[in-house]
N, C-alpha and C positions, 0 to 999 in steps of 0.2 A: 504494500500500500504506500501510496510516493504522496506528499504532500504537494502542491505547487500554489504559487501566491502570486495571480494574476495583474494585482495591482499596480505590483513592481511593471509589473509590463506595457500595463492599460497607460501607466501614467507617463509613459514617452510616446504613445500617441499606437501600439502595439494592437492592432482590432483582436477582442475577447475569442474571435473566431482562428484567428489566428493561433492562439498563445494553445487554447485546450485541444483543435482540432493538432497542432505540430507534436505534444507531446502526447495524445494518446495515441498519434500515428507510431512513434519512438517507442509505445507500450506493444502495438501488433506485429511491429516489426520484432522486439524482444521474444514475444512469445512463437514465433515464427522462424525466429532465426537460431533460436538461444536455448526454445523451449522453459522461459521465462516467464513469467505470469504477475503481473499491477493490476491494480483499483488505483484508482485516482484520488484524492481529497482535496478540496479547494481550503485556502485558508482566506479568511479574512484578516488584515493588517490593523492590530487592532490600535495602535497608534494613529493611524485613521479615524476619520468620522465615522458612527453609523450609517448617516447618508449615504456614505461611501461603502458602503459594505453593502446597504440595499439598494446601488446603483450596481456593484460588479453582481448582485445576485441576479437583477434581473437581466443584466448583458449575458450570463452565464447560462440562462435558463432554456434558452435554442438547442443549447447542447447536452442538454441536462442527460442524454444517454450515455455523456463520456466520459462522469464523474460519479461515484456514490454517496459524497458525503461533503459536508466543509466541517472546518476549524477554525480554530483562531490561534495565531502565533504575534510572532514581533515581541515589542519589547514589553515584559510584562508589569511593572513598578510604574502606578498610575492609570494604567488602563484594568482598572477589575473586570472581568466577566460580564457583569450586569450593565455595562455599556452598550452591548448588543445582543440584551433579550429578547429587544424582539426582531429582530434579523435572526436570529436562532429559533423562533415563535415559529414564525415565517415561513425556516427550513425544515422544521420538524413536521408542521403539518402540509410539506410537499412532500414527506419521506424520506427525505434527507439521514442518512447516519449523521451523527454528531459525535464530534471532540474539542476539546480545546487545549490548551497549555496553560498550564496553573501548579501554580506551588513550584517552581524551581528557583524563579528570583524573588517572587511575590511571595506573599504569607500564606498558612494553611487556610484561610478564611476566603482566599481567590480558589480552593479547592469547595470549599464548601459549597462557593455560589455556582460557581460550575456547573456543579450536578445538581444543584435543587432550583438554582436560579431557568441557566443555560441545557438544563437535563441531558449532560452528555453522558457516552455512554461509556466512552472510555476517558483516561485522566491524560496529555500527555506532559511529561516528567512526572513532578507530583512528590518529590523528593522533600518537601518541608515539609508534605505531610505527616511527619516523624515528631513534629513537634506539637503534636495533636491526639494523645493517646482517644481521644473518642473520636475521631477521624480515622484513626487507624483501624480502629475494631468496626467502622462501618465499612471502609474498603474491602478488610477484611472476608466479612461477613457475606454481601453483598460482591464478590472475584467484581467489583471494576480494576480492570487492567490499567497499569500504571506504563508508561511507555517512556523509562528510564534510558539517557542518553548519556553515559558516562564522561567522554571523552569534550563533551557538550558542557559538561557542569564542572568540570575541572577547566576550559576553558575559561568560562564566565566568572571564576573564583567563588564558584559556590562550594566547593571544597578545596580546598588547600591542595592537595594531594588524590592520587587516585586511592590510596591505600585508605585514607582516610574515607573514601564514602561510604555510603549507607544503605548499597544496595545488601548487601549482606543480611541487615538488620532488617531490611523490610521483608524478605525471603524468611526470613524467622518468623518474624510476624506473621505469617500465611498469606502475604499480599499476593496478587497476582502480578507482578512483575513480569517485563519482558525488556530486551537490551535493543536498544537502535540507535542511527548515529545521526540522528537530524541533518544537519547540511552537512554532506562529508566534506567537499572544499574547503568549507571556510573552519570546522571544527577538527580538520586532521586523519577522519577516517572513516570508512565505512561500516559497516557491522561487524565484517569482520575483524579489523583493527580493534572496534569496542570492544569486544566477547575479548580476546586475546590481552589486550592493555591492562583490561578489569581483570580479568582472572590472573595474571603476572603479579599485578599488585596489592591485591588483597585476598587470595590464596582463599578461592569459592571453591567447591567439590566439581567432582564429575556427577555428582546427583544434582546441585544446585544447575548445573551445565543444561543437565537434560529436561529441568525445571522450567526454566527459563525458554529454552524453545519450548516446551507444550504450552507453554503461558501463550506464546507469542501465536502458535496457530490457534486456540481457543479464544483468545484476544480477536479472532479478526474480524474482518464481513465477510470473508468465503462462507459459501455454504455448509450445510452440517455433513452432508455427505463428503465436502474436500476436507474440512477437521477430520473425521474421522481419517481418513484415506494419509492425510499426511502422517497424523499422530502414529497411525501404522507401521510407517516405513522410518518415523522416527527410533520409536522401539524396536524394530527391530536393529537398526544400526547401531542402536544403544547396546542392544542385548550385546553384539559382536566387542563390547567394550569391560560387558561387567566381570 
């Protein structure tokens, strides 16, 4: 599932047609070429206006076959969730999946509105929500999937050190954790760089390993017939390990 944030685009003059028809073309060609397989997510910029979010939504809405979901990313400190509640209103009752980005530079209280505000369905980061022992036993409770981006928060100086994060403890906590690397350019690395960096420096198991991908296919919007199918072939490559 690939984020992309159309507004960057739109606002050098980029037609909306343009930006979602080139990179889901990039998505058939992957799966064609590569036998690779994307969903799309749009994000809204939330440093933007609303207006501006219910302008790229309905410039977006022609192609609404070539996405299944939006977001919200950009800079989080100052823009709470509840800035585009109802651009998320909006999206929800077009069927839209829903996410957003909360709690990694922002406070656990940008998690909360999220999901009761903005009713996403997954968290992405979500990393302060550590500071919120009744936040935590609702994620908990409730597998919304946290879509921790290590290599992302060591960046931003939300941790000091990789060794020092916290995905370890949220994995303890029975969170539904999964490992992704948000912008790989600009953060340093792809998934698989994250998986590898994180597990280097904070010494997570090969159970936590195989943790964390079933998180990440049961986290997703593929169908429940491709979870199972994947989680399949996950276990069993697992097994060839234990």
């Amino acid at each position: 599932e690939i984020f992309f944030d159309p507004q960057t685009h739109t606002a050098r003059g980029v037609d909306m047609g343009v930006v979602i028809n080139g990179l889901h073309r990039a998505c058939v060609d992957a799966q064609t070429k590569l036998g690779v397989s994307a969903l799309m997510i749009m994000c809204f910029l939330r440093h933007l206006s609303e207006e501006d979010a219910f302008d790229t939504l309905r410039q977006a809405l022609p192609h609404r076959d070539k996405f299944i979901g939006v977001g919200l990313d950009s800079g989080e400190v100052g823009n709470p969730p509840e800035k585009f509640a109802r651009v998320f209103a909006e999206c929800r009752a077009l069927g839209l999946r829903l996410v957003a980005h909360a709690g990694e530079e922002g406070p656990p209280a940008y998690v909360w509105t999220a999901l009761d505000v903005l009713k996403v369905e997954r968290v992405d980061h979500g990393v302060q929500s550590a500071k919120d022992p009744v936040l935590m036993a609702r994620l908990a409770k409730d597998r919304i999937a946290l879509t921790v981006c290590p290599l992302s928060n060591l960046k931003l100086c939300v941790f000091p050190t990789l060794a020092e994060h916290n995905i370890g403890a949220l994995l303890d906590a029975g969170l539904a954790v999964t490992i992704n690397s948000d912008d790989p350019a600009y953060f340093g690395g792809y998934m698989n760089e994250n998986f590898l960096q994180t597990f280097a420096a904070t010494g997570l198991t090969g159970q936590q390993a195989y943790q964390l991908a079933r998180n990440s296919f049961e986290a997703s919007f593929i169908s429940d017939e491709a979870k199972r199918s994947y989680i399949a072939q996950l276990d069993a490559c697992f097994a060839t390990f234990s």
